[in-house]
C-alpha positions as CSV (number, residue, x, y, z in Angstrom):
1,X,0.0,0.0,0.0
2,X,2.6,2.2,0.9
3,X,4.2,2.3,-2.8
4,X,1.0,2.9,-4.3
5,X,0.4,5.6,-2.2
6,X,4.0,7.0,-3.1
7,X,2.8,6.6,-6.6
8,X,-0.1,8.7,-6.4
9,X,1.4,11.7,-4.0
10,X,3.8,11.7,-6.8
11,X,1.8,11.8,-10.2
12,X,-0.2,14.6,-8.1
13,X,2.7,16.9,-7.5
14,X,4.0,16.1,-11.1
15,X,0.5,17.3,-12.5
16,X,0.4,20.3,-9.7
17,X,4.2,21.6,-11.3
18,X,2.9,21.1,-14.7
19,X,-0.4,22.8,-14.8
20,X,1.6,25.5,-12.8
21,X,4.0,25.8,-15.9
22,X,1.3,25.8,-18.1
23,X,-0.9,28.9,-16.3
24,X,2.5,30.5,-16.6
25,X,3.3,29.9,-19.9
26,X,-0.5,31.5,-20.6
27,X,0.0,34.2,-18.5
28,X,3.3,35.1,-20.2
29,X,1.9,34.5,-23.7
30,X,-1.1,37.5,-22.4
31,X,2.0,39.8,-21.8
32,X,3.3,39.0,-25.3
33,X,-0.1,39.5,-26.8
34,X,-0.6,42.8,-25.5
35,X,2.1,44.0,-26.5
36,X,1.5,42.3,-30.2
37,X,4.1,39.9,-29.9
38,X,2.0,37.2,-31.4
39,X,4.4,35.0,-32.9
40,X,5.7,34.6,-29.7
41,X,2.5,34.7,-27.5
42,X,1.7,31.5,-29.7
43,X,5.1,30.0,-28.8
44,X,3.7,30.1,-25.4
45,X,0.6,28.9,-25.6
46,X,1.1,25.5,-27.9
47,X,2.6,24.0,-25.2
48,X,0.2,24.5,-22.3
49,X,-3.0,23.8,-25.1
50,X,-1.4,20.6,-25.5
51,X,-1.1,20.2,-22.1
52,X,-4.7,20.8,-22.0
53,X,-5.0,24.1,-20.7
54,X,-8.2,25.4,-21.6
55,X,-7.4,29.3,-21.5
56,X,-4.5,28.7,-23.8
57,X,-7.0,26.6,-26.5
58,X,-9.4,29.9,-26.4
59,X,-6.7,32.4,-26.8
60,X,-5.0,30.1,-29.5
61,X,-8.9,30.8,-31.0
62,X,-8.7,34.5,-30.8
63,X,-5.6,34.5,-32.5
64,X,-7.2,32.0,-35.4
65,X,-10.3,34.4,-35.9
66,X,-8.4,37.2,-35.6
67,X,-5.6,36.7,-37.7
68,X,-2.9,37.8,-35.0
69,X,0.5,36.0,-35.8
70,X,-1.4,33.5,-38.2
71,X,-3.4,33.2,-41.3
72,X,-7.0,34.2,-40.4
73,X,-8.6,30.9,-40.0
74,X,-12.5,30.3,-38.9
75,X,-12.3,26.6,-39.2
76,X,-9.0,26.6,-37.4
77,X,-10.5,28.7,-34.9
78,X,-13.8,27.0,-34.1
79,X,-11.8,23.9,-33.3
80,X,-9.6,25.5,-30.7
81,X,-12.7,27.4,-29.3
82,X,-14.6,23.8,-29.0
83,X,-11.4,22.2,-27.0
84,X,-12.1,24.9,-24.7
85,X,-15.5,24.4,-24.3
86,X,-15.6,21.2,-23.9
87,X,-13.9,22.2,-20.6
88,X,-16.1,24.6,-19.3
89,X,-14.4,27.8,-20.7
90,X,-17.3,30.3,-20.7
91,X,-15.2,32.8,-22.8
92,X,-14.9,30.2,-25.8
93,X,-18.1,28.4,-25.1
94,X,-20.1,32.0,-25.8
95,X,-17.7,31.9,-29.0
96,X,-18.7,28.7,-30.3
97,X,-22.2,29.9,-29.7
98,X,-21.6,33.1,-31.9
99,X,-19.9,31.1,-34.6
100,X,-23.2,28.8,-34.7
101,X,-25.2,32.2,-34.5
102,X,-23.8,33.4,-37.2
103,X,-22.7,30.7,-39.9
104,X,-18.3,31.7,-39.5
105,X,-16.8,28.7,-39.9
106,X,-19.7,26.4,-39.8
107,X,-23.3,26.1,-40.7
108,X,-25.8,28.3,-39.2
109,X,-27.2,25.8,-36.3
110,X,-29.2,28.2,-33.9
111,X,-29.6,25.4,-31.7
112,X,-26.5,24.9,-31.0
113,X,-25.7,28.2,-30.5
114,X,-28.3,28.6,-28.3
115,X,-27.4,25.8,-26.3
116,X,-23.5,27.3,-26.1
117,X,-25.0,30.8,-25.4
118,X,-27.2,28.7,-22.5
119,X,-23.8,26.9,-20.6
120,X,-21.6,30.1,-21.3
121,X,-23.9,32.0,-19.0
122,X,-24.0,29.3,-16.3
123,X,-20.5,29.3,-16.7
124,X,-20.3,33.2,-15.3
125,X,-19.8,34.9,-19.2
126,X,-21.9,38.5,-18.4
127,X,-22.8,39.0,-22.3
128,X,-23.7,35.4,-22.9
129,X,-27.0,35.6,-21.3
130,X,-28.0,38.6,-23.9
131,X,-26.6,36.7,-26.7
132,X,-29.2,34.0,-25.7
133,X,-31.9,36.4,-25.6
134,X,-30.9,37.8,-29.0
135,X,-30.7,34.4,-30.5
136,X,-34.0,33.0,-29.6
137,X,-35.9,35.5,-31.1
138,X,-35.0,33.7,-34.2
139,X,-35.5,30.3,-33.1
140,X,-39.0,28.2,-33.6
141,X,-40.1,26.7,-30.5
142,X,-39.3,23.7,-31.8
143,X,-35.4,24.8,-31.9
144,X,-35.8,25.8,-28.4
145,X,-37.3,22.0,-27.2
146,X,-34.3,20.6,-29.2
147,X,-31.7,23.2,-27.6
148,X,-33.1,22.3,-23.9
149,X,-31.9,18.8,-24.4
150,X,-28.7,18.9,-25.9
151,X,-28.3,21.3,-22.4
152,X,-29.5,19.2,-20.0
153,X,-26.8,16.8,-21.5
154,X,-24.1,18.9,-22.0
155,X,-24.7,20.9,-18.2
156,X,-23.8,17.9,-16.2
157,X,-20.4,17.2,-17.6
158,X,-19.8,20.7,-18.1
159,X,-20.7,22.8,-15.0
160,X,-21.8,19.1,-12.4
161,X,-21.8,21.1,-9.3
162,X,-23.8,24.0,-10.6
């Protein structure tokens, strides 16, 4: 028991140090962003987005829809946006909802934008919850039934202790 244990304290303080880097490596990639050093703010970012660091997938997005230090890229963009989301990043969820909205990178699927708009605002994102108001007003109430199931399936993953 006691090397398991060993084991366990140790893959915890190696994932600790790592996530650590990784926040840092985001938080120094900010700085390099703001002072439109993109190149490099990217530099910075790959590593902890592969690491799984979801603030460094959404700011990888910016820089994808924005064209800062890459080719302008929706698709590109959507796809680090989604890796975000999918781990409850209310910044690039409300995103992923706008890019549904509004047919940039994807089909138009009010639904699912919606239903991003929906989880970004239980998330804590202050403009998602107009965005969802904006959005319904074009939605059948058909589109809304739909939208209130892919929710209650996504919200429990997403946000379980909300």
């Amino acid at each position: 028991m006691g090397k398991f244990l060993c084991k366990v304290v140790t893959a915890a303080v190696f994932s600790l140090l790592v996530s650590q880097a990784a926040f840092a490596d985001v938080e120094k990639g900010r700085q390099l962003m703001e002072q439109s050093k993109f190149t490099e703010a990217m530099q910075e970012f790959l590593p902890a987005a592969q690491a799984g660091n979801a603030d460094a997938e959404e700011l990888i997005g910016v820089m994808y829809a924005m064209g800062l230090g890459v080719k302008k890229d929706d698709r590109r963009a959507f796809e680090w946006y989604l890796r975000a989301s999918m781990k409850a990043h209310p910044g690039a969820q409300s995103g992923i909802g706008w890019y549904y909205e509004v047919g940039r990178g994807v089909e138009v699927d009010l639904v699912r934008a919606y239903m991003w708009y929906v989880l970004s605002a239980i998330g804590g994102d202050p403009d998602a919850a107009i965005s969802q108001e904006e959005v319904i007003k074009k939605m059948t109430p058909g589109q809304v039934k739909e939208a209130q199931i892919l929710i209650a399936d996504y919200k429990p993953h997403l946000y379980p202790f909300d």
